[in-house]
Each structure stands twice: as C-alpha cells, then as structure tokens.
C-alpha positions in Angstrom: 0.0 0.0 0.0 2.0 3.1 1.0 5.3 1.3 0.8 7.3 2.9 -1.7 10.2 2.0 -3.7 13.4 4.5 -2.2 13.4 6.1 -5.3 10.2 7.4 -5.1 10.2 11.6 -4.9 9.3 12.6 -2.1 10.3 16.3 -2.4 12.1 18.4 -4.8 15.8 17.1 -3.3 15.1 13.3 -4.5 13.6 14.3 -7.8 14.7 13.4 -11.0 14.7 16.4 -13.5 11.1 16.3 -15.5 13.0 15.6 -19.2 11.2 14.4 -21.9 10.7 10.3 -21.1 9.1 11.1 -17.7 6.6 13.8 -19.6 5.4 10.8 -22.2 5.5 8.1 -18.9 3.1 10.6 -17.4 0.9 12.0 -19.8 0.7 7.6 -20.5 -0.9 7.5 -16.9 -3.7 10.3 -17.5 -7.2 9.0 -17.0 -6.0 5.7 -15.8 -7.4 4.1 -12.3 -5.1 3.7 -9.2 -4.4 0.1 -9.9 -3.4 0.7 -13.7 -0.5 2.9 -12.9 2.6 1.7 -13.2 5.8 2.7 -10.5 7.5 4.2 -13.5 4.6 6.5 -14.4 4.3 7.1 -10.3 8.0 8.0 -10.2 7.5 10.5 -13.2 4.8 11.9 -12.3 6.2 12.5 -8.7 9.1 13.7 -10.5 7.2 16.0 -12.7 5.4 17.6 -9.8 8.9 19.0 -8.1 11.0 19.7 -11.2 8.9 20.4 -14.2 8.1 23.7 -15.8 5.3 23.8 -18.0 2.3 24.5 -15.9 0.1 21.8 -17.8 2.4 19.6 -16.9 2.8 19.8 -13.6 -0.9 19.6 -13.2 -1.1 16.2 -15.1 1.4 15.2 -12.7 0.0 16.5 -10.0 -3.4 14.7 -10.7 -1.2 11.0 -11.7 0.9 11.2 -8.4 -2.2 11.9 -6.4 -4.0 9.1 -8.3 -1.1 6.7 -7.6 -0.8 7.0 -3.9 -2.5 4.8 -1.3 -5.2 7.9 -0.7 -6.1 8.7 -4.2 -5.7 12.8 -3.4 -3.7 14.8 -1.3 -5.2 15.0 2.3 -5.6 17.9 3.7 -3.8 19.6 6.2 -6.5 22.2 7.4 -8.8 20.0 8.2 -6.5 17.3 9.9 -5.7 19.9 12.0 -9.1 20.9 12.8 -10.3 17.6 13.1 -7.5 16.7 16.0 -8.2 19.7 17.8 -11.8 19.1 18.0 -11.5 15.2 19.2 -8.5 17.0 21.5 -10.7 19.4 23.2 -13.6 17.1 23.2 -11.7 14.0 24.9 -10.5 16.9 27.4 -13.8 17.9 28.5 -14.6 14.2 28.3 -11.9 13.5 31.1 -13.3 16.9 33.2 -16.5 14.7 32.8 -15.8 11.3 33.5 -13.4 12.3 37.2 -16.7 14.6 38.4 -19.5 12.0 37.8 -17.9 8.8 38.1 -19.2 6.8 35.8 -15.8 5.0 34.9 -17.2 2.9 31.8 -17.4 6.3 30.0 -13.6 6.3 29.6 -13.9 4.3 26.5 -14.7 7.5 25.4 -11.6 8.9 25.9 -10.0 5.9 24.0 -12.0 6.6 21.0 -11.4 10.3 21.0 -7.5 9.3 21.0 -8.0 6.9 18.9 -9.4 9.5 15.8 -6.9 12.3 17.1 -3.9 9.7 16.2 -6.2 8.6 12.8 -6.5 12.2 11.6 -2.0 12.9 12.8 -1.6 10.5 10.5 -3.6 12.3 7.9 -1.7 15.4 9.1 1.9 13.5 8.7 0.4 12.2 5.0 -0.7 15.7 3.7 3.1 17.0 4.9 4.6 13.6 3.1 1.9 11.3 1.0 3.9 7.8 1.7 2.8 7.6 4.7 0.4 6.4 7.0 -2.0 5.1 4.9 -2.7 1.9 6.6 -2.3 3.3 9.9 -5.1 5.9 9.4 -7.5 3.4 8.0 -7.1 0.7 11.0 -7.3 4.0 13.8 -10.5 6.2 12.2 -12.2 2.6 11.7 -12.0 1.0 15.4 -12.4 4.3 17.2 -16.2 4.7 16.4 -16.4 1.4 18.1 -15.9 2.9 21.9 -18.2 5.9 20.9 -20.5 2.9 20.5 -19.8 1.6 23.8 -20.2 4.4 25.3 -24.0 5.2 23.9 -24.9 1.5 25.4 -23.4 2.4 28.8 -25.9 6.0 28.6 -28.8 4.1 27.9 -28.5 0.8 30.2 -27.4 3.4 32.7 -30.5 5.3 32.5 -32.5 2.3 31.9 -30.9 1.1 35.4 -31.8 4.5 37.0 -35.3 4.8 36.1 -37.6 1.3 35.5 -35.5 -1.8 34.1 -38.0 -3.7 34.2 -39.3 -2.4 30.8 -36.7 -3.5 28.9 -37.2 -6.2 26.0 -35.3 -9.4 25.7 -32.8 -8.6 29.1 -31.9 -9.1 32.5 -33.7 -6.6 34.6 -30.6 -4.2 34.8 -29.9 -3.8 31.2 -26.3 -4.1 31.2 -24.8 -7.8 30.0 -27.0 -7.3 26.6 -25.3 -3.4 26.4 -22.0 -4.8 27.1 -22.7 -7.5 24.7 -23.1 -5.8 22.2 -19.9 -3.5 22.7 -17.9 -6.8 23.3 -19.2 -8.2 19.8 -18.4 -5.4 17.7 -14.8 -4.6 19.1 -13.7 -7.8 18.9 -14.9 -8.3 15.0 -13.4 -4.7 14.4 -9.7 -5.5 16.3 -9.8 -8.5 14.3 -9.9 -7.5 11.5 -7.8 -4.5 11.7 -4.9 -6.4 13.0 -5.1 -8.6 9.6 -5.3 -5.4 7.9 -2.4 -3.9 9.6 0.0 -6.3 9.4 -0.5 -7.2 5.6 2.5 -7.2 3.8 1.2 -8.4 0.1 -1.3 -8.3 -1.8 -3.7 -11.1 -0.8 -3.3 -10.9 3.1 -4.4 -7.1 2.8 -7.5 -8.2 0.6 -8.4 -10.8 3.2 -7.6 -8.5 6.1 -10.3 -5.7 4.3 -13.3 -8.3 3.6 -13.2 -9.1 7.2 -12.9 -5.6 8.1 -16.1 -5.1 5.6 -17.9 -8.3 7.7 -17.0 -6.0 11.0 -18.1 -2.8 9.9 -21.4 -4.7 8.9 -21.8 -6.3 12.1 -21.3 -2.7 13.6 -23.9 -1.9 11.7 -26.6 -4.1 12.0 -25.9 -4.0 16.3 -26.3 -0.4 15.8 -30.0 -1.0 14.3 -30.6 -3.6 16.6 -30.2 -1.8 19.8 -31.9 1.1 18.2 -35.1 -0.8 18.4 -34.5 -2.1 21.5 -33.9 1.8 22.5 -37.3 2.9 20.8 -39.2 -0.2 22.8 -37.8 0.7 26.1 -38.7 4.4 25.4 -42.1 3.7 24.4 -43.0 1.4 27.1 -41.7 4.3 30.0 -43.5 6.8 28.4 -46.8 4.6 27.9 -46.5 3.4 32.1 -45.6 7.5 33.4 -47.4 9.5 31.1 -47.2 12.2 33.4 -43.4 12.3 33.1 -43.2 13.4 29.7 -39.7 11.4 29.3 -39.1 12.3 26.0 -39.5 16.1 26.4 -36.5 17.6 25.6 -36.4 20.0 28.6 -35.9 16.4 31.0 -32.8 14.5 31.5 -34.4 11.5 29.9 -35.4 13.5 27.0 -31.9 14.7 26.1 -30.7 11.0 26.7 -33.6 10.0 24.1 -33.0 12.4 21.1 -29.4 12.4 21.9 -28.9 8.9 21.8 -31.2 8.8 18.2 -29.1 11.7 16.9 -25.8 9.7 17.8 -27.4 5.9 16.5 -28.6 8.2 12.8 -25.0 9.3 13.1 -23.5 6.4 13.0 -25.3 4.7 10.9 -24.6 7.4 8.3 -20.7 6.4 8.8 -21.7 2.6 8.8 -23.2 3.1 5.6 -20.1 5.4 4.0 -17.4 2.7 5.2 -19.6 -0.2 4.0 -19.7 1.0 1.0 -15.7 2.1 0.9 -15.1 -1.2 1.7 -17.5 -3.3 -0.5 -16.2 -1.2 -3.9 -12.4 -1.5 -3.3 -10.2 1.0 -1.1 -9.0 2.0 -4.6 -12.3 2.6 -5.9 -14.3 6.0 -6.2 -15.6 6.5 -2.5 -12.7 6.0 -0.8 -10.6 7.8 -3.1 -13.3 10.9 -2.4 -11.7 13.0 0.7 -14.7 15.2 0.6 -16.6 12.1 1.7 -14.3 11.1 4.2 -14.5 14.3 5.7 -18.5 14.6 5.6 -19.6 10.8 5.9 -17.1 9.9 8.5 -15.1 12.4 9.9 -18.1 15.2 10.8 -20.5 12.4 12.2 -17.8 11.3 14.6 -16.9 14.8 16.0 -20.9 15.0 16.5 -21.1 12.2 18.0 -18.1 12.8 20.7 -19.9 16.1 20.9 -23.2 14.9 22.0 -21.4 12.3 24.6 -20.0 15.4 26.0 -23.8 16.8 25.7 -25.7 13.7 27.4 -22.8 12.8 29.6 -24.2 10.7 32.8 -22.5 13.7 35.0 -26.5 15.9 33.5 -28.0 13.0 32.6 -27.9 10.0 35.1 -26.2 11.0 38.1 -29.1 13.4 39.2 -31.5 10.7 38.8 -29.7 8.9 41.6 -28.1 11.7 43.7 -24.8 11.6 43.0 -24.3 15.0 41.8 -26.4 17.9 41.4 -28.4 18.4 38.0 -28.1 21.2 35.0 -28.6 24.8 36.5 -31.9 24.5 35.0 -33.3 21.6 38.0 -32.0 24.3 40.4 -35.3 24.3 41.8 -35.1 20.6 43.5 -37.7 19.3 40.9 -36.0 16.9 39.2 -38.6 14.6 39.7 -41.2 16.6 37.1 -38.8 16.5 34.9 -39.4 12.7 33.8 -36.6 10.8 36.4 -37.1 8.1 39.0 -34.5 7.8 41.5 -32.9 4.6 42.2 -35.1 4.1 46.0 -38.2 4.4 43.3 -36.7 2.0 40.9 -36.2 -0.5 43.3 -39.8 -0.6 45.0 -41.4 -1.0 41.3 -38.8 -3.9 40.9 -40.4 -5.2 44.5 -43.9 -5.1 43.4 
C-alpha cells in the first residue's frame, strides 16, 4: 500500500529532472485508475510535480501522483488539523466529565477520542509527506467509532438502570450484559480484522484483512440497528407506564438522553453506511478515493457524535437521577422529579412489586 520503492520523490531534493521520457510516462498515466499505474509513471509523475516547468504539466502530474498513492488525493492539512483539535478538546472535557460523575465505563470515550486524534496525525503527517500512514489511518478512524458505541450503550443501560429496568425487552432486569454484549461483539470483529489489515504485507493478506474488516463494519452496523429498536421499545413502554413524566420532552434528562442517543445511533449509521460502501467497492475505488466524503460521511459524524457524549454525559444525565451530583442549573429548583426521572429508591420498590 503506501510502501514505496526508495526512489520514489518525495520532495524536490530526491527528484529526477522532468525531461522528456518522464513527460510521455506521465501523460501515459492520465485517465488511468489507481491500480493501472505503473511505479515508473508514479515516479515521473512524482518527478514531474517538483521539477517540471510547463504548468500543464505539472498539473497532469499533480493529478497522476495523487492518483497513484494509497489515498487517491492529497489530504488535507487544514482539516487534519481541525479535526485533531476538535476530538483534542472534546476528549478533554470528556476526562473533566468522567473524574466529576464517576461513571468509569465512560472512559472508553476517551479511547475513542485518541484513537481518531492519532487517525486524523496520520492524515496530518500524510498531507506533509503522501507515503505515509496510509494503513495506519485506516485501521485508527475505523476502530475508534467502536468505543463511541460503547459508550451510547453504557448511557442508555445506565438510564434504563436509574429509572424502570423492568421495561426493557429481551434482558436481565438491569440492562447491562445485553449493552456490554453488544460492545464486546463489535470490538472484537473490528480488532480483528484490523490487525489482519495492519500487518498485511502483500497483496492477498491485505484483501483478506479488508473483507473481514467489511464483515466488521457490517456487524457494527446491523448491532447499531438492533439496539436502536431495542432503545425505541424501552422508550415507548416508559413513556406509555408514566405518562405524566413526559420522558421524552427535551427539557428532561431523559429526553436529552432520548433524542441524543437517536441523533448519535442516525449518526452512526450514516458512517456505517459510507465505510460499507468504501469497503464493498475497493479502497482503490471511487468512495474511498473521495476525501470530501471522508471528511463529511465519516469524519463530521464522529466529531458530532463525541460532541453529543459530551452533551448527554451521565454527569447531566444520570447522576441526578440517583443523587450523585447535582443536576443542569436549570433543576435548580429541586424538581428533578417533574422532569421525567425516577430515582434509584423508586426504581427499586417498582422492581419489588
């Protein structure tokens, strides 16, 4: 993939001067797919890029050397940049978040948030020098979603602990083996297949180590729909037995957990769908050779989603429901109960009747 030959150009001080036989080699490669060009008509046009001087030329160049990396286009610096510090400030509030309410399973979030900060360095080390990083990039930004997944079971088997677990379909009363399940099943498909990924070293190995990366990412995807209904059963069961509760008002903690937690499941189904599709077509083919839709069909749904974590954390969310900390400004008024919660003393008398 993005191992190169050592005479491959990698600036202007390693390139060899654009004469006439590297023009023809790379005017040859115009218009031709990733796979079809050569490493002589990569080496020219790489070659051509630094040292020629017709304009036109350089372009065609340009577009060939481009075309014949790993990436398919050169990645872009401004946005890797934006991209880590957003995930960066993120997973900082995140870890502000996870000491004050305790609620210790949410540091998978953290993992996932450095996990697409060292994805998206990579980009930024690629954009500076397009050898590299390639395969490194792919394995990070494609396991990290997977903890942001763990995380969004933890929030709702939390709150389905806090409030009435007895409404749950198809679990234990408490909610959390299916939840963890769930999480467990999809990471361990996902590191799986990324290690065969990762460690490919020709051809065939990488081919196998992307189909089960593509059986992964479909698992992912079809756990994501799955606890999605199980989410939209619970919901409608608590708001059919407390009416008066209004739980999925957005002005209640269990309304913000219940439009937050469809917003992040849409979300990442979104980037389910994008890498599915990268995947099934070829990582040389036309979507994954699109940066534009890696940055809006994968990157932008996973900075909203590690956004909304921050939004729905347990420390708003959960933790008044049980006492551990006091609520939003907003339940300043000691009525948290209107507000669609049961505490845990409540949850446990329905439980004993």
């Amino acid at each position: 993939m993005s191992s190169l030959p050592p005479y491959w150009p990698t600036g202007p001080q390693n390139a060899l001067p654009c004469n006439s036989t590297l023009i023809a080699l790379v005017q040859s490669a115009v218009g031709l797919a990733t796979n079809e060009i050569s490493t002589q008509q990569a080496v020219a046009a790489g070659s051509c890029r630094w040292t020629g001087t017709d304009a036109s030329i350089v372009k065609e160049a340009k577009h060939v050397w481009e075309r014949a990396n790993s990436y398919g286009y050169a990645p872009s610096t401004v946005w890797a940049l934006c991209a880590v510090t957003i995930f960066g400030l993120s997973s900082l509030f995140h870890l502000y978040q996870l000491v004050k309410s305790r609620r210790w399973s949410y540091a998978v979030v953290l993992v996932g948030g450095g996990l697409q900060m060292a994805g998206w360095v990579e980009r930024y080390y690629a954009s500076q020098d397009i050898t590299v990083g390639y395969v490194n990039q792919l394995a990070l930004l494609t396991v990290a979603p997977t903890f942001f997944s763990a995380a969004i079971y933890s929030l709702f088997s939390m709150t389905a602990a806090a409030q009435d677990p007895r409404l749950l379909p198809l679990m234990n009363p408490r909610g959390h083996p299916g939840c963890r399940w769930h999480g467990q099943a999809q990471l361990t498909a996902l590191l799986r297949s990324q290690a065969l990924a990762a460690i490919a070293s020709d051809p065939l190995l990488f081919k196998t180590g992307c189909h089960t990366m593509l059986a992964g990412i479909v698992l992912q995807f079809v756990t994501t729909l799955a606890f999605l209904a199980v989410f939209g059963v619970y919901f409608r069961r608590l708001a059919r037995e407390y009416p008066e509760r209004h739980v999925t008002r957005l002005q209640s903690g269990t309304g913000v957990v219940f439009r937050g937690t469809l917003a992040m499941g849409a979300l990442m189904i979104i980037r389910g769908c994008f890498r599915t599709a990268e995947l099934a077509e070829g990582l040389w083919g036309k979507v994954s050779q699109t940066q534009l839709a890696v940055i809006l069909l994968d990157c932008v749904p996973m900075i909203l989603v590690i956004l909304l974590l921050n939004a729905t954390h347990p420390l708003y969310t959960v933790n008044p429901l049980v006492g551990r900390s006091k609520p939003w400004s907003s339940w300043a008024d000691g009525e948290a109960m209107r507000l669609g919660v049961m505490s845990r003393s409540d949850s446990a008398e329905k439980l004993r009747t």
